[in-house]
MDAnalysis code that builds the backbone (N, CA, C; Angstrom):
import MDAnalysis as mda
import numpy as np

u = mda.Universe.empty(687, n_residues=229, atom_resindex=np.repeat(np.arange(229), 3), trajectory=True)
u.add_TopologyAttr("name", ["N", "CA", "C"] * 229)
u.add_TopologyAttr("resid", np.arange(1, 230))
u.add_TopologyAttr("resname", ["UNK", "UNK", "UNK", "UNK", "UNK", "UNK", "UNK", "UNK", "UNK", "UNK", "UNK", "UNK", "UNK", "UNK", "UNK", "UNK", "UNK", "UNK", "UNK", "UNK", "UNK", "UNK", "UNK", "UNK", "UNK", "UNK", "UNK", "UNK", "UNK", "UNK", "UNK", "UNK", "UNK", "UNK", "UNK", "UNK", "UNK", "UNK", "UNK", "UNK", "UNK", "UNK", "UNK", "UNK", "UNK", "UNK", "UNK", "UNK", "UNK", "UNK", "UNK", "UNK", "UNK", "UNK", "UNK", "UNK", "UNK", "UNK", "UNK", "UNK", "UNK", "UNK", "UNK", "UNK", "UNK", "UNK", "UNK", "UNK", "UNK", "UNK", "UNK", "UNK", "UNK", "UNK", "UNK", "UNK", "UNK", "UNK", "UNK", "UNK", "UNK", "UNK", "UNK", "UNK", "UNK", "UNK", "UNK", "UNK", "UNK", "UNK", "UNK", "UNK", "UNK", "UNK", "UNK", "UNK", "UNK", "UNK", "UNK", "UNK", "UNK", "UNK", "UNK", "UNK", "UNK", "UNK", "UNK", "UNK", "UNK", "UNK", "UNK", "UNK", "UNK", "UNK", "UNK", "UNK", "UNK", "UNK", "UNK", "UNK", "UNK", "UNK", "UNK", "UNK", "UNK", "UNK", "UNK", "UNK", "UNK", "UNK", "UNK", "UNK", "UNK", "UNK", "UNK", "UNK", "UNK", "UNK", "UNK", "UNK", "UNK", "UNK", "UNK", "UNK", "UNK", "UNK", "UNK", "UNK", "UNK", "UNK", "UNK", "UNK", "UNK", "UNK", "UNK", "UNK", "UNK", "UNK", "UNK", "UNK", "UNK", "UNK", "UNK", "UNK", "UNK", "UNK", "UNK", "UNK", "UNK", "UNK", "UNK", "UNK", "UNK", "UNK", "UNK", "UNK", "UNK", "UNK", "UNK", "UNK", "UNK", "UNK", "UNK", "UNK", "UNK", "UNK", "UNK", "UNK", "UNK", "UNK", "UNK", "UNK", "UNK", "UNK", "UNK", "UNK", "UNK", "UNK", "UNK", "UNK", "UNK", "UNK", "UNK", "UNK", "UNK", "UNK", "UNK", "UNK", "UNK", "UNK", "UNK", "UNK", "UNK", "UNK", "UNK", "UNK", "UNK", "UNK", "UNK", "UNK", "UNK", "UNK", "UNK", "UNK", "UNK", "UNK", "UNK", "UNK", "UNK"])
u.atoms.positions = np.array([
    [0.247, 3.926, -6.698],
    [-1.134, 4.077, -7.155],
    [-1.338, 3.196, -8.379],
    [-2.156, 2.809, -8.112],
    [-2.355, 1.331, -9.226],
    [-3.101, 1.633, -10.698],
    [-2.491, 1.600, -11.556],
    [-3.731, 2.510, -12.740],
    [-4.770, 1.736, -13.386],
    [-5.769, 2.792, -13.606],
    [-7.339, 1.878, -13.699],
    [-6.878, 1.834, -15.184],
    [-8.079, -0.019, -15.191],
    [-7.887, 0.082, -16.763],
    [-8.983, 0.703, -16.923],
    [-8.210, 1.569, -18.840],
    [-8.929, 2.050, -19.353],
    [-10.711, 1.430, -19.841],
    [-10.632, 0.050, -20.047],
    [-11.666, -0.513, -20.499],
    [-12.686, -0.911, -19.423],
    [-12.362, -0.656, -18.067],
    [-13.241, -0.994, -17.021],
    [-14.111, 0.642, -17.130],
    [-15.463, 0.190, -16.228],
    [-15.883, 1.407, -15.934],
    [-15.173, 2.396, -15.133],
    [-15.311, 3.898, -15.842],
    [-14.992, 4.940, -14.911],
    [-14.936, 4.451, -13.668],
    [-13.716, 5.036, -12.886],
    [-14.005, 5.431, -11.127],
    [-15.155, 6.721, -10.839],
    [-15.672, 5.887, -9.756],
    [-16.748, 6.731, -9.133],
    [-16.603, 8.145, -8.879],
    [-17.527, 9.156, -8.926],
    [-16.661, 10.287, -8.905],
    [-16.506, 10.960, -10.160],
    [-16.111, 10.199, -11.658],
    [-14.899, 10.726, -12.864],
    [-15.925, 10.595, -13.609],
    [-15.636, 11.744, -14.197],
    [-16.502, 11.577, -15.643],
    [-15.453, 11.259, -16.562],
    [-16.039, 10.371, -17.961],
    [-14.945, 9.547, -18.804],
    [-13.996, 10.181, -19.303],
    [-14.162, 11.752, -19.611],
    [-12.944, 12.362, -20.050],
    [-11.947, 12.460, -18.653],
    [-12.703, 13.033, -17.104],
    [-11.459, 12.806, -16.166],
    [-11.112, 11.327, -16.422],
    [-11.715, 10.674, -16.306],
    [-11.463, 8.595, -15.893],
    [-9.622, 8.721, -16.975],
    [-10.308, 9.776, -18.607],
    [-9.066, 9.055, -19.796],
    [-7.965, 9.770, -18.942],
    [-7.881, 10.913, -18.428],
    [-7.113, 11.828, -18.175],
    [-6.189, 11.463, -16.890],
    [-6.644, 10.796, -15.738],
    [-6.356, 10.019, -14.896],
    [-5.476, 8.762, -15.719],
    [-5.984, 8.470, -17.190],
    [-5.561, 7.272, -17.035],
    [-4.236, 7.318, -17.436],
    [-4.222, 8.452, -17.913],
    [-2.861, 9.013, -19.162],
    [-2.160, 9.651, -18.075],
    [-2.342, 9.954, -17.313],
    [-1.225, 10.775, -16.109],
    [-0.354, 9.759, -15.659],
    [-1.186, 8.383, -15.072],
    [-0.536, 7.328, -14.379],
    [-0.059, 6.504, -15.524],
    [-0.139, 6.461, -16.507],
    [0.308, 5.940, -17.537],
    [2.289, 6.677, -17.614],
    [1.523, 8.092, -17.368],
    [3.226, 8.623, -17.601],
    [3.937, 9.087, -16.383],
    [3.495, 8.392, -15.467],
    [4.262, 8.651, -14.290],
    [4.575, 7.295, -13.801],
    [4.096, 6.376, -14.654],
    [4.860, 4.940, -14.996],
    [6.143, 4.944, -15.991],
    [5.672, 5.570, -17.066],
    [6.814, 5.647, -17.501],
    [7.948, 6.189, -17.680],
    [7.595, 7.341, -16.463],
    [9.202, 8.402, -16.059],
    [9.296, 9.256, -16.941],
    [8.051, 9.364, -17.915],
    [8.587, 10.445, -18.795],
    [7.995, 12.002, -18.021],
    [8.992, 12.624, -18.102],
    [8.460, 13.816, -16.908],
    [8.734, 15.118, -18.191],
    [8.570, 15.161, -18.881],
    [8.068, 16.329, -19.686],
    [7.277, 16.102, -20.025],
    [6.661, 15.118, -20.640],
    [5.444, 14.840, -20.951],
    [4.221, 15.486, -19.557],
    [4.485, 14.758, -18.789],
    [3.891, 14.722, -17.461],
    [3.962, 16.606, -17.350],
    [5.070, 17.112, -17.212],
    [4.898, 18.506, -17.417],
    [3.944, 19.195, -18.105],
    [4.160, 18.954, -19.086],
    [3.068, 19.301, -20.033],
    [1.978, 19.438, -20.148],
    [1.376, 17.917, -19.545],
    [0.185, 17.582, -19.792],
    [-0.575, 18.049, -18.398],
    [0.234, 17.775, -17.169],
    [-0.063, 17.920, -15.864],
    [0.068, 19.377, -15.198],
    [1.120, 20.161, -14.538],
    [1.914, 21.086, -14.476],
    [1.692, 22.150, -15.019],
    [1.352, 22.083, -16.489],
    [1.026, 22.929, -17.155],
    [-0.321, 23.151, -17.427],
    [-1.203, 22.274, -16.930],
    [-2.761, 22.479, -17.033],
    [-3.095, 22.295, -15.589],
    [-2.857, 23.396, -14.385],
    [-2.918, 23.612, -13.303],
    [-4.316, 23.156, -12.714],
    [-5.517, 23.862, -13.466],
    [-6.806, 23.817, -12.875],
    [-7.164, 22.336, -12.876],
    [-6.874, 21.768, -14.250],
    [-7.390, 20.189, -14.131],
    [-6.502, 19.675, -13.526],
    [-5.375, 19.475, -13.563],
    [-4.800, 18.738, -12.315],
    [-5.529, 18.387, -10.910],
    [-5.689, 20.135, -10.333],
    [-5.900, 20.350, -9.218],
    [-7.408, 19.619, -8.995],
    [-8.206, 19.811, -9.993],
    [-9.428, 19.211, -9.969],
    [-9.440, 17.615, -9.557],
    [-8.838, 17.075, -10.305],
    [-8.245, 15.532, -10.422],
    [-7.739, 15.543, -8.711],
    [-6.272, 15.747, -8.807],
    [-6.237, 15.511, -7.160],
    [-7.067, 15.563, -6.244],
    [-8.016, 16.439, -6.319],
    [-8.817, 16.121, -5.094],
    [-10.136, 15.382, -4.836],
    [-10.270, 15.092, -6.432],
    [-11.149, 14.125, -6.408],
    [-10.517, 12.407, -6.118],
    [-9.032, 12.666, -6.510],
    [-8.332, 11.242, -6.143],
    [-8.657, 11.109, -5.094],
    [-8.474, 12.314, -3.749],
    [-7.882, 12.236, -2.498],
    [-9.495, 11.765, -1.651],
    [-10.374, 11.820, -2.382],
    [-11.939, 11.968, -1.377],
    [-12.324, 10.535, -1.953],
    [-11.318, 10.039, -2.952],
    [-12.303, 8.684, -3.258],
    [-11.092, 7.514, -2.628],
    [-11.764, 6.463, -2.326],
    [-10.926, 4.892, -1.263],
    [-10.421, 4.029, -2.449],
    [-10.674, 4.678, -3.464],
    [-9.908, 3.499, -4.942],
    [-8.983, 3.308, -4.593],
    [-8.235, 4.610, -4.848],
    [-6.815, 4.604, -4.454],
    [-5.800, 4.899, -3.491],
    [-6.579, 3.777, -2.215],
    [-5.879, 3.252, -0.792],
    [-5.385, 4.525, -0.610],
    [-5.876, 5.756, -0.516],
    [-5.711, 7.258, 0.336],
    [-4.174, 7.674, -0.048],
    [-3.547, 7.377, -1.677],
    [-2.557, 7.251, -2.296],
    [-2.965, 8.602, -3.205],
    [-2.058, 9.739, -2.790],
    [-1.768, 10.709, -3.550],
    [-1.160, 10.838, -5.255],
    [-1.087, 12.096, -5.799],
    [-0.211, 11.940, -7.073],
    [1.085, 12.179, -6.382],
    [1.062, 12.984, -5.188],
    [2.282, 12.839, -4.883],
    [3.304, 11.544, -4.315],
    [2.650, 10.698, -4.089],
    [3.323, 9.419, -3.929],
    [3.240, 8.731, -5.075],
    [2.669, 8.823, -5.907],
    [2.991, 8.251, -6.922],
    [4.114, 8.520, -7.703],
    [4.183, 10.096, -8.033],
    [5.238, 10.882, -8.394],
    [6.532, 10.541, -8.023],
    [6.915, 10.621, -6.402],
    [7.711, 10.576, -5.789],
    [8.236, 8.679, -5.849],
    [7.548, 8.067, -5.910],
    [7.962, 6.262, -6.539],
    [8.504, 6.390, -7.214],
    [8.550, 7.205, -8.147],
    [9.462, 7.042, -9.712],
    [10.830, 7.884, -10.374],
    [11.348, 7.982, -8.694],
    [12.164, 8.844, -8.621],
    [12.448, 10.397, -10.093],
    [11.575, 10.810, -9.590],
    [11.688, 12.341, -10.906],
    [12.760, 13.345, -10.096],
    [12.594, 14.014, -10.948],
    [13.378, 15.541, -11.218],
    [12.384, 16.072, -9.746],
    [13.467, 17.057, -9.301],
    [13.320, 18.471, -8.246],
    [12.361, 18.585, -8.636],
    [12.282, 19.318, -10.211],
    [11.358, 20.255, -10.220],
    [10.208, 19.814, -10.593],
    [9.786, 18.896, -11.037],
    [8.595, 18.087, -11.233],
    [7.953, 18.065, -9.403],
    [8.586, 17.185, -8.172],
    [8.218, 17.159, -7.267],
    [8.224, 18.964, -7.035],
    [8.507, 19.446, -7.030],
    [8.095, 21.198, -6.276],
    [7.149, 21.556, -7.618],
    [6.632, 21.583, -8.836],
    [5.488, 21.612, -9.161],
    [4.076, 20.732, -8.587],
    [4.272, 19.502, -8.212],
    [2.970, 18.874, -7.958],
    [2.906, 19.540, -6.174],
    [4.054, 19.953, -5.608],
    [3.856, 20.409, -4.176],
    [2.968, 21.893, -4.235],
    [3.254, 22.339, -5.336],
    [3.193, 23.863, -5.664],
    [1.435, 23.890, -5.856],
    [1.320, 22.840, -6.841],
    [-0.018, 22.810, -7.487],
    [-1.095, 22.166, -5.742],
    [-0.302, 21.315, -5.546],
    [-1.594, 20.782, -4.769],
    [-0.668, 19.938, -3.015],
    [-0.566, 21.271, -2.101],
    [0.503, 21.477, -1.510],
    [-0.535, 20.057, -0.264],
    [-1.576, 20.257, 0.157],
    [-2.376, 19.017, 0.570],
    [-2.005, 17.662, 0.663],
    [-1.120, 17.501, -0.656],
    [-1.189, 16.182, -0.962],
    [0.646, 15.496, -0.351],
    [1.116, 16.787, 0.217],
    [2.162, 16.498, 1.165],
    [1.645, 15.540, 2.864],
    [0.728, 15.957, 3.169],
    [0.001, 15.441, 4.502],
    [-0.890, 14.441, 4.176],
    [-1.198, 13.779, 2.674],
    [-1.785, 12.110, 2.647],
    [-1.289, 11.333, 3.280],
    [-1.790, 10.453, 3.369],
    [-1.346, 9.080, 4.019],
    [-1.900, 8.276, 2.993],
    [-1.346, 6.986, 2.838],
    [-2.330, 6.033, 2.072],
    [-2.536, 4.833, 3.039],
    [-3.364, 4.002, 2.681],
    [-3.593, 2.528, 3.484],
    [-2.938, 2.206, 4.463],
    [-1.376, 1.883, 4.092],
    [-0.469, 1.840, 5.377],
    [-0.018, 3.077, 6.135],
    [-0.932, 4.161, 6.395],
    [-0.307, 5.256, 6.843],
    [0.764, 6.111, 6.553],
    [0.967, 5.813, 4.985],
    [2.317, 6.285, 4.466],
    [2.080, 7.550, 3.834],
    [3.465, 8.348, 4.339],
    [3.175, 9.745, 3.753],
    [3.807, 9.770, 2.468],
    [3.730, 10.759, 1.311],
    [4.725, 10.557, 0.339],
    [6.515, 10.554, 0.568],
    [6.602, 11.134, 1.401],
    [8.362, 11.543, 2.363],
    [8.506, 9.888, 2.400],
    [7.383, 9.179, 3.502],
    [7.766, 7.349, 3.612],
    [7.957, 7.345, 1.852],
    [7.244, 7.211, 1.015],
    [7.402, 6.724, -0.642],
    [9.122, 7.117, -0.825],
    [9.559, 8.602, -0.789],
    [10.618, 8.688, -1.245],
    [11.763, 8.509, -0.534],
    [12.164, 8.121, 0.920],
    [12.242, 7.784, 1.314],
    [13.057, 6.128, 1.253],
    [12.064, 5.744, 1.122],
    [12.131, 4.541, 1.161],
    [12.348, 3.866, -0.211],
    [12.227, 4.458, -1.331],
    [12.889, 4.318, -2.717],
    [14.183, 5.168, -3.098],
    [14.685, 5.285, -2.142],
    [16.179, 6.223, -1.791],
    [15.946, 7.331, -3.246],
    [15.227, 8.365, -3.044],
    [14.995, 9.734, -3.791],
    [16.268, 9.862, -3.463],
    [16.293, 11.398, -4.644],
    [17.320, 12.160, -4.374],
    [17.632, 13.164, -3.248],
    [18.814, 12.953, -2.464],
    [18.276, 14.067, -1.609],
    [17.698, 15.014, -1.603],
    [17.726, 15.887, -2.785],
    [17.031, 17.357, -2.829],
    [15.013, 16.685, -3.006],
    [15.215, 15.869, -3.393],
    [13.613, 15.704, -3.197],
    [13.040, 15.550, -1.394],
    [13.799, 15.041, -1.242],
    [13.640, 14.444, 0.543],
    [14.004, 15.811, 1.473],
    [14.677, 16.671, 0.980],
    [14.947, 18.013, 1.441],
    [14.108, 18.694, 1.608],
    [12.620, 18.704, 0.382],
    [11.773, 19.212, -0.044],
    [10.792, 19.345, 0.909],
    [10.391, 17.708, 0.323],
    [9.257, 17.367, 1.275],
    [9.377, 17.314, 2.692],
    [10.762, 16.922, 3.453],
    [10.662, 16.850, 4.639],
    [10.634, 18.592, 5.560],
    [11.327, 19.318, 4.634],
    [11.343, 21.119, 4.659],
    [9.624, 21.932, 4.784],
    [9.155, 21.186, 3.823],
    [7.363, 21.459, 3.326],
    [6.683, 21.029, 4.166],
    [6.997, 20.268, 4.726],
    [6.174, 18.970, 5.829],
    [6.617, 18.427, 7.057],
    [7.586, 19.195, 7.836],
    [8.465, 18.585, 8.750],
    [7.611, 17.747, 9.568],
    [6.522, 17.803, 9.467],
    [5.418, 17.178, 10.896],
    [5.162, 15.006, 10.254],
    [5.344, 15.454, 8.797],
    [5.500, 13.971, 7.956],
    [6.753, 12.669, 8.672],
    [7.967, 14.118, 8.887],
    [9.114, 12.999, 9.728],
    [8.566, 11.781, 10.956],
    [7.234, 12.557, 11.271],
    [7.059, 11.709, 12.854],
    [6.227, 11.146, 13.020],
    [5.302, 10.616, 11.708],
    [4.658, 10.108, 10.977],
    [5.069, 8.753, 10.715],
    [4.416, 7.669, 11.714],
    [4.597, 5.962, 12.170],
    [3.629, 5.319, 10.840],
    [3.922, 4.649, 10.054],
    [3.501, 3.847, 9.372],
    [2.542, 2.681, 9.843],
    [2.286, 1.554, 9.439],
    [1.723, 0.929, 10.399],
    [2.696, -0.068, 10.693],
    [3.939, -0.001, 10.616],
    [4.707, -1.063, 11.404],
    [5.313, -0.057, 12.028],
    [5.117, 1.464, 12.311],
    [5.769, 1.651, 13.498],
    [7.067, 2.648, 12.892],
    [6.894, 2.681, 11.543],
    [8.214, 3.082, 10.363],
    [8.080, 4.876, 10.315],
    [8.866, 5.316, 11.030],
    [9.198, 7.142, 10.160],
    [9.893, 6.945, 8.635],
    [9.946, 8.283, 7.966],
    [10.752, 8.112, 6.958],
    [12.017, 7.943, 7.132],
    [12.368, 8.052, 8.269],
    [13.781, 7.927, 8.709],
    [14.107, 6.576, 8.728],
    [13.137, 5.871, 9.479],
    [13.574, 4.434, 9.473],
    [14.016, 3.724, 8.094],
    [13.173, 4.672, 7.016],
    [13.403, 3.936, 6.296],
    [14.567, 4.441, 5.043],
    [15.090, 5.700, 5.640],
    [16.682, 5.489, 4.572],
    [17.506, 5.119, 5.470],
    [17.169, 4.403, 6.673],
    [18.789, 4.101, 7.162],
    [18.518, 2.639, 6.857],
    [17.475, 2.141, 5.967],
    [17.229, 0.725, 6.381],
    [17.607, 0.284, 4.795],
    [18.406, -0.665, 4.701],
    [19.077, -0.816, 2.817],
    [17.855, -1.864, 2.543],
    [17.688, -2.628, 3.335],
    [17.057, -3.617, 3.305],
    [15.353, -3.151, 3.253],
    [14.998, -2.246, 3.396],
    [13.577, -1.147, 3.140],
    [13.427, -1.871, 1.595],
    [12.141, -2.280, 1.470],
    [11.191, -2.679, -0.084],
    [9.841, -2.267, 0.212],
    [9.264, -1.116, -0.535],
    [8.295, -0.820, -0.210],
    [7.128, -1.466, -1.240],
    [7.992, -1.723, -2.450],
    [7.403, -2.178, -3.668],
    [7.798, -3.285, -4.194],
    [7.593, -4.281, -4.765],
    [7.481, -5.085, -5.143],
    [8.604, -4.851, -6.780],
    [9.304, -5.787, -7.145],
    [10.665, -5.382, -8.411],
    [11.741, -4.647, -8.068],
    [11.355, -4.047, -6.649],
    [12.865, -3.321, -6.104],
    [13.660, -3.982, -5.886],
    [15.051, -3.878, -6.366],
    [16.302, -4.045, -5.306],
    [16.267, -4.744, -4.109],
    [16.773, -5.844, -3.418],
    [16.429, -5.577, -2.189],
    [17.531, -5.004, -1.661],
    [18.627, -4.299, -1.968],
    [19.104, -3.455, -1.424],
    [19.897, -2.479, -2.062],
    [19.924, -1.195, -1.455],
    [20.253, -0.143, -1.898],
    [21.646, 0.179, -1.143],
    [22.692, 1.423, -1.343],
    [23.744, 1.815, -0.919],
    [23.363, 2.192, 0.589],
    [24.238, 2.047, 1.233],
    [24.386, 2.717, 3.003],
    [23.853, 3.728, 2.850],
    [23.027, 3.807, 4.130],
    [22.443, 5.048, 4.510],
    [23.380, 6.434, 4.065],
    [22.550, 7.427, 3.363],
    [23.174, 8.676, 2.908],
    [23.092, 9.572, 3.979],
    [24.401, 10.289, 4.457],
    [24.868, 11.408, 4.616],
    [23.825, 12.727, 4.666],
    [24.031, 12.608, 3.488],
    [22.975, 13.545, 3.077],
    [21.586, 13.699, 3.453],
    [21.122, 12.552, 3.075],
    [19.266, 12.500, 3.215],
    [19.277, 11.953, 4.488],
    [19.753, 11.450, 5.698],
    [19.529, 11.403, 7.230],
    [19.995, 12.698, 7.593],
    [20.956, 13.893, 7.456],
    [20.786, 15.241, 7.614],
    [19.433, 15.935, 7.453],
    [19.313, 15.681, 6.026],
    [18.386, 16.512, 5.719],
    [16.848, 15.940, 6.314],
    [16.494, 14.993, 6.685],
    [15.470, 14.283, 7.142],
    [15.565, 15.071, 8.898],
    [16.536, 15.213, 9.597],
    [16.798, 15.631, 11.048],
    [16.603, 16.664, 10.948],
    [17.047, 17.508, 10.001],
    [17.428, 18.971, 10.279],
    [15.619, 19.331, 10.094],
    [14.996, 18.745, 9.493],
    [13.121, 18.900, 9.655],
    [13.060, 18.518, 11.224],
    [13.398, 17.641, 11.663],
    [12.760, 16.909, 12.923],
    [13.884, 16.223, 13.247],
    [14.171, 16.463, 14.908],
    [15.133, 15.804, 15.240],
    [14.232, 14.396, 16.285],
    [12.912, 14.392, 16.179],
    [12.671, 13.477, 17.283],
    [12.249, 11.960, 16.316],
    [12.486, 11.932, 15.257],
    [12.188, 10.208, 14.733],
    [13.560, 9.588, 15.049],
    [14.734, 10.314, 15.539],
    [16.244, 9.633, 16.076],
    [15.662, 8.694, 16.931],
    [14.806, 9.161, 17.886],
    [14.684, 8.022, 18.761],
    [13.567, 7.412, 19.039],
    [13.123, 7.341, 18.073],
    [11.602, 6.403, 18.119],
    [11.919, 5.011, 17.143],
    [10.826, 4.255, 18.059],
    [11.236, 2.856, 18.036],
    [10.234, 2.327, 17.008],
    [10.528, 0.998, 16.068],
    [9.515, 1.039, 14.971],
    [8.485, -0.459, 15.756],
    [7.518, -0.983, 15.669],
    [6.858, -2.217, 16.254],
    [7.916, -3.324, 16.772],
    [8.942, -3.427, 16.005],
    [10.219, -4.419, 16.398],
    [10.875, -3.636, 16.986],
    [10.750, -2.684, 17.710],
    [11.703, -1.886, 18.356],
    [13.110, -1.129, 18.152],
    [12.882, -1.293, 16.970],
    [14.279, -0.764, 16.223],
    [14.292, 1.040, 16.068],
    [15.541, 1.305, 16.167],
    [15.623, 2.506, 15.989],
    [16.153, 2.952, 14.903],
    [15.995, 4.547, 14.238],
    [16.951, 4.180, 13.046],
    [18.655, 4.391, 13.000],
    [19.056, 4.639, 14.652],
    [20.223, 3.995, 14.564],
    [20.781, 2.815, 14.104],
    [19.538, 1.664, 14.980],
    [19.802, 0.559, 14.963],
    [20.084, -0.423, 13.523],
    [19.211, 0.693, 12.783],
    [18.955, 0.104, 11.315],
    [20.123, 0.375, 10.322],
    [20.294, 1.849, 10.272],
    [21.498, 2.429, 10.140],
    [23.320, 1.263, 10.867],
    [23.216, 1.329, 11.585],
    [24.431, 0.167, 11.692],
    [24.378, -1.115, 11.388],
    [23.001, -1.590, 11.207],
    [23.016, -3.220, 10.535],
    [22.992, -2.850, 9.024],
    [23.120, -2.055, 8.535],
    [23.359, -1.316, 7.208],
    [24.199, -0.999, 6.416],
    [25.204, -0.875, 7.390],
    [26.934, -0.359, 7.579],
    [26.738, 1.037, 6.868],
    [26.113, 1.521, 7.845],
    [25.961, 2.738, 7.724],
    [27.681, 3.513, 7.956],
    [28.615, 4.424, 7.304],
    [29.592, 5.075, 7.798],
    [29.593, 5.565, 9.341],
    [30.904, 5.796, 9.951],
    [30.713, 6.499, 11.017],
    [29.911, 8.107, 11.503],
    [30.068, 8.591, 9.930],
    [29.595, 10.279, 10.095],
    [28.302, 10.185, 10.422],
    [27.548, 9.078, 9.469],
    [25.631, 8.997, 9.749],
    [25.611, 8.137, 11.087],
    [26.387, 7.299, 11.738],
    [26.232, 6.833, 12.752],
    [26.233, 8.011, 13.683],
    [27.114, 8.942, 13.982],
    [27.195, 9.855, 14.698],
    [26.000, 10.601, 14.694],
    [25.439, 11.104, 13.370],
    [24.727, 11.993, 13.502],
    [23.174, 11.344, 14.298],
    [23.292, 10.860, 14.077],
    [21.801, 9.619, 14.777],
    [22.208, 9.554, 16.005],
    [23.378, 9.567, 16.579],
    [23.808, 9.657, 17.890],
    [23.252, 10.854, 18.371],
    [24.176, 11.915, 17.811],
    [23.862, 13.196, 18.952],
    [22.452, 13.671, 18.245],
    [21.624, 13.253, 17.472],
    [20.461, 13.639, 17.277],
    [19.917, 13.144, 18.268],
    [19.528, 11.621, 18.536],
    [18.877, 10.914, 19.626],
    [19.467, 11.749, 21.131],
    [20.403, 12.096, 21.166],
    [20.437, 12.518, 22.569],
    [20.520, 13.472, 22.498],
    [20.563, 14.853, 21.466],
    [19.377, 16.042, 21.428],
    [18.265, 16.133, 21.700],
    [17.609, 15.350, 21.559],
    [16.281, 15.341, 21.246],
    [16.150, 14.543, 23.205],
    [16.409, 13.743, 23.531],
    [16.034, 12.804, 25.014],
    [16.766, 14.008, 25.795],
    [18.000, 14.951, 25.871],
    [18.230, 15.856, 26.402],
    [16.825, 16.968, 26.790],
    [16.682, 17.404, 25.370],
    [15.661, 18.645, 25.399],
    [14.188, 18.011, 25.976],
    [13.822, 16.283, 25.561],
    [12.602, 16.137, 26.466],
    [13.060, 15.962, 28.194],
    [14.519, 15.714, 28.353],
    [14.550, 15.424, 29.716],
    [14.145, 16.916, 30.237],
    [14.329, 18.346, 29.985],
    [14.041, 19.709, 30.169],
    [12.633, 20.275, 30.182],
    [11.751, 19.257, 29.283],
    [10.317, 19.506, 28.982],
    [10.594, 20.690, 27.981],
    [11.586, 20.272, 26.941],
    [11.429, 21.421, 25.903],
    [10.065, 21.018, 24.847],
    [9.244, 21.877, 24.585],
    [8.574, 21.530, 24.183],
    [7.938, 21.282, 22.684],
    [9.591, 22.221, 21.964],
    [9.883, 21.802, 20.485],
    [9.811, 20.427, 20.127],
    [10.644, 19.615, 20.895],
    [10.920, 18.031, 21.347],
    [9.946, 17.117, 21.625],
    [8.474, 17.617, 22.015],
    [7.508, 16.909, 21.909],
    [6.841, 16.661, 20.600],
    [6.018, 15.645, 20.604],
    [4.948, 15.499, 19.062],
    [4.283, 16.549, 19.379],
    [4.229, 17.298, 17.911],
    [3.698, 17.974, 17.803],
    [3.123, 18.174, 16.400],
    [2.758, 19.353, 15.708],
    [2.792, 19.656, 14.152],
    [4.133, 19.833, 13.457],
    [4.802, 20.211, 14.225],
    [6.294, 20.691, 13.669],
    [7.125, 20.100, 14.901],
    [8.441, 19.566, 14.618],
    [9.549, 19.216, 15.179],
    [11.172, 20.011, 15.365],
    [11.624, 20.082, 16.078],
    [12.803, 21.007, 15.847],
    [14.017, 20.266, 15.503],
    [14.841, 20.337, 14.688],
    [15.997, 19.957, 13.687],
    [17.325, 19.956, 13.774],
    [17.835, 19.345, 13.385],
    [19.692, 19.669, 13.194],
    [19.521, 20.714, 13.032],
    [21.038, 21.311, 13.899],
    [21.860, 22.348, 13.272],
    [22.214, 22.221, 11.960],
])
């Protein structure tokens, strides 16, 4: 989420004390300071909540939540389960490219327990195609994933951890293919992904093509997906 300058006119919508208040949130969720952000945010529930949903109804900000913003800047657990807490909605945004906040963290390799969160809060987000075709899955098995511009272009092998915890929400993004046809197996082994996350992408994908060969109907798109053991 891109922050307005202060010296331009208000966004449409804001009156100048929301416009300063907006401006000072994204100000400190630039700068990672997350007590502050507590404080100021978290702890003043009603205006928050007010703010979010006036973010969410206006096109400024390319249909870009606080929760993706949040979730970019890799924070604390408990910061992400306060803004889920306060304004639980803003789990099912999308912005411009169809991205949910799960794609944001995701794809800026969060901590697992954040990706635990959201994908736990939101399992229906896992199956959720970007506009190239991208789940959040695709994008921790992918090192080579830049969603932003100053990143890394690459991060450690696909985690253990956060492709568990991403399945055990939804086992059916194993086998969905992204516009290049890639799977996130496929991505996952040009990754050098370990054998354990290779496996698990294995018998996930053929969990999941098993239970649709049956017409199980957990296994279809749906709102909710069924998960790792």
């Amino acid at each position: 989420m891109a922050n307005p300058d202060a010296s331009s006119s208000p966004t449409p919508g804001l009156s100048a004390n929301a416009f300063n208040f907006l401006s000072l949130l994204l100000n400190v969720i630039d700068s990672e300071d997350w007590a502050t952000f507590n404080d100021i945010a978290l702890k003043n529930p009603k205006a928050f909540q007010a703010l979010s949903k006036i973010i969410s109804s206006t096109g400024q900000f390319n249909g870009m939540s606080f929760l993706h913003a949040v979730v970019r800047h890799h924070p604390p657990l408990e910061i992400v389960a306060g803004v889920v807490k306060l304004c639980p909605d803003t789990l099912y945004a999308r912005d411009c490219l169809n991205r949910t906040p799960l794609h944001v963290a995701a794809g800026v390799g969060s901590h697992v327990s954040v990706i635990k969160l959201l994908a736990m809060s939101c399992p229906e987000a896992c199956k959720v195609q970007d506009e190239d075709g991208r789940t959040p899955l695709h994008f921790a098995c992918d090192v080579d994933c830049r969603l932003f511009e100053g990143e890394p272009l690459r991060r450690d092998p696909p985690s253990f951890e956060v492709v568990h915890a991403l399945l055990s929400a939804s086992i059916t993004p194993a086998s969905m293919e992204d516009d290049d046809e890639m799977s996130p197996l496929e991505y996952a082994i040009l990754s050098d992904a370990n054998v354990r996350v290779v496996k698990l992408l294995q018998k996930a994908a053929q969990k999941y093509m098993k239970a649709k060969h049956k017409g199980d109907q957990d296994a279809k798109p749906r709102t909710t997906g069924g998960g790792m053991a």
